[in-house]
N, C-alpha and C positions, 0 to 999 in steps of 0.2 A: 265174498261177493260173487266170482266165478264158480256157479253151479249151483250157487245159494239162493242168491238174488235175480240173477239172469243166467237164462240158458245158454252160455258160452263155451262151457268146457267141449262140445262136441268142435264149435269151432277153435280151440285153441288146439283140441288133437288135430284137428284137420291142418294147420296149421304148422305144427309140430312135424305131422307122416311127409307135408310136401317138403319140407326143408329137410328131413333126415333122407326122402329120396333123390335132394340132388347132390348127396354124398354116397349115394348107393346103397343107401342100407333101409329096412322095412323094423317099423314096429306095432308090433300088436296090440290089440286093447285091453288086454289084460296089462302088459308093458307100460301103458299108458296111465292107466289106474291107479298104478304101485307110486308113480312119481306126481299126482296131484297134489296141490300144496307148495307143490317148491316153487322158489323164485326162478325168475326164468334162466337166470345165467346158471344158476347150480342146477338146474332142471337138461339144458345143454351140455354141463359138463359131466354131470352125470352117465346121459348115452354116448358122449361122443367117447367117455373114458371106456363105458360097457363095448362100444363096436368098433374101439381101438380109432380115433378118428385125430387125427391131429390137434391139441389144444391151442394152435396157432390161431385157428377156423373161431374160436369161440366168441371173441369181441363180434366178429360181421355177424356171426348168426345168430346173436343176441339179438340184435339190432331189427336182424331181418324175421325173425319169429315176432317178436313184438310189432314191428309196424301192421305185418300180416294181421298178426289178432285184431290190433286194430280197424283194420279195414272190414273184417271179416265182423266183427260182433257189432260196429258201427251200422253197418249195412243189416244184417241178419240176426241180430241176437236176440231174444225176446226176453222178457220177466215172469219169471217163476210165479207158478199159482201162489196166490199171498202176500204177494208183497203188499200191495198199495194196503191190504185189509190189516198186515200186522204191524206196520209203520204207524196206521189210526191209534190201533189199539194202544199199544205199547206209548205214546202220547198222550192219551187220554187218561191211563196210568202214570203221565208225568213223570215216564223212565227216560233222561238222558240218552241220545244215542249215536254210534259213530261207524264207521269202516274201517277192521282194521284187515289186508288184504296181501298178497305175495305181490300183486299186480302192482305195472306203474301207475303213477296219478295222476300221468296222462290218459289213462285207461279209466282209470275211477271217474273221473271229469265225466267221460264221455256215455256212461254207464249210470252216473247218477244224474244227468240227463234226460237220456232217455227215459228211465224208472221214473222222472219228477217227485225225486225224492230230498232235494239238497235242502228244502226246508224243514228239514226231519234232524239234518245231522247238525251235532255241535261240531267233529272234526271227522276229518276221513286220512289213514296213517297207511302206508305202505313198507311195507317190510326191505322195499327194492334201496332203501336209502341206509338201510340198517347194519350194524355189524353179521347179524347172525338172521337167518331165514327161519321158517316153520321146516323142521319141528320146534326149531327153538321158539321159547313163549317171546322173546324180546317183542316181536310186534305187536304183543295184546300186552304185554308192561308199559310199552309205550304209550299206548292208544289211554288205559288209564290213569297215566300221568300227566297226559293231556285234558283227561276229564277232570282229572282233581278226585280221584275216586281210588280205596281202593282196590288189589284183587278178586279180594274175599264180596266184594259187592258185586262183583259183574257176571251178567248171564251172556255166554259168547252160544252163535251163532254156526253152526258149521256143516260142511259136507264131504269135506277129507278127510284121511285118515292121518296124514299128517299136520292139517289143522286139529283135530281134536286132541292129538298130544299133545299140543303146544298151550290149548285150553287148560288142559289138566296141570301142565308143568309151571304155567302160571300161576294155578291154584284158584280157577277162578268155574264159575258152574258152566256145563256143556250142553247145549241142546244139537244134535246132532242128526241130519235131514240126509244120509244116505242116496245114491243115485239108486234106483229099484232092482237094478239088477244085483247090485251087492246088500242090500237093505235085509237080506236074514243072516249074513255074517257075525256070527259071536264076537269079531275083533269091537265091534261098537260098544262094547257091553262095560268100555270103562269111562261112556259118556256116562252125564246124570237123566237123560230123556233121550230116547230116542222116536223120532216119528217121521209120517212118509212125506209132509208137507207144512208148508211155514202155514196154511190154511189148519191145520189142527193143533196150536197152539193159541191158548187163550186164557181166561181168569183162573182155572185150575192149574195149568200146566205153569201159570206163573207163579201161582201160589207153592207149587211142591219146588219150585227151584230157590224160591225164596226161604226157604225150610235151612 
């Protein structure tokens, strides 16, 4: 969903640099890059273990990053070139479809919303309620066990690099939509597709993943 479907990721780092500034510490966008994908709390404890920060802190700034994002992608976030076009499509083709997301579903709510997409999806699953986060695949096992489907049927959707592991460790196909600045990185190279926009996916590219 974040960076896929809506342009959010810029506001969750944004989100992320002012809460690790009022603990005093600066992180970079490269820094930021490395940890997309993760749930939020494992994404906090992450840095706060890298910049030695107290793991006392972690419940509040859970809390407090999350509500942020929300304020921030509610007010500001926009939808990705493609969407509304490959929701049609992928319907039209009579492909089942869902969310499945590191984000809470308080967020998803607000986001499938906006996009006026909720008549598209059969469920939308959140990783935040889960044993295990991306990279683990649990959130896309779950998501099709909810479809009634299973791994080997699904084409997941992705723009981290720890989403796409979590595609693969599923065993299920990856279409993988990179942010541009990282989008010539050979790390991608163990999606099944890779392209610069959900707008250049269509009857071919469904067909080769259907392969």
């Amino acid at each position: 969903m974040d960076g896929l479907l809506i342009d959010s990721e810029p506001l969750w780092e944004e989100a992320g640099a002012e809460l690790l500034q009022s603990y005093g510490v600066e992180l970079t966008s490269e820094q930021y890059q490395s940890s997309t994908g993760l749930r939020t709390r494992e994404w906090i404890t992450h840095w706060f273990n890298h910049f030695h920060i107290d793991n006392k802190y972690v419940e509040s700034a859970t809390a407090q990053i999350i509500n942020a994002a929300i304020e921030k992608i509610g007010a500001r976030g926009a939808g990705m070139p493609g969407v509304s076009q490959i929701f049609s499509f992928l319907q039209e083709e009579g492909i089942t479809m869902a969310i499945a997301t590191s984000s809470p579903l308080q967020l998803v709510d607000i986001v499938v919303e906006k996009l006026n997409i909720g008549q598209y999806l059969t469920c939308m699953v959140s990783a935040e309620d889960l044993p295990y986060g991306k990279p683990h695949p649990a959130v896309y096992l779950d998501c099709a066990a909810r479809l009634g489907v299973t791994p080997s049927q699904c084409i997941c959707f992705e723009d981290s690099f720890n989403g796409m592991i979590a595609v693969k460790a599923a065993r299920m196909k990856c279409v993988v939509i990179p942010a541009p600045h990282v989008h010539h990185q050979n790390r991608w190279d163990a999606a099944d597709l890779k392209l610069r926009s959900l707008l250049d996916f269509g009857a071919k590219e469904l067909e080769l993943c259907e392969q």
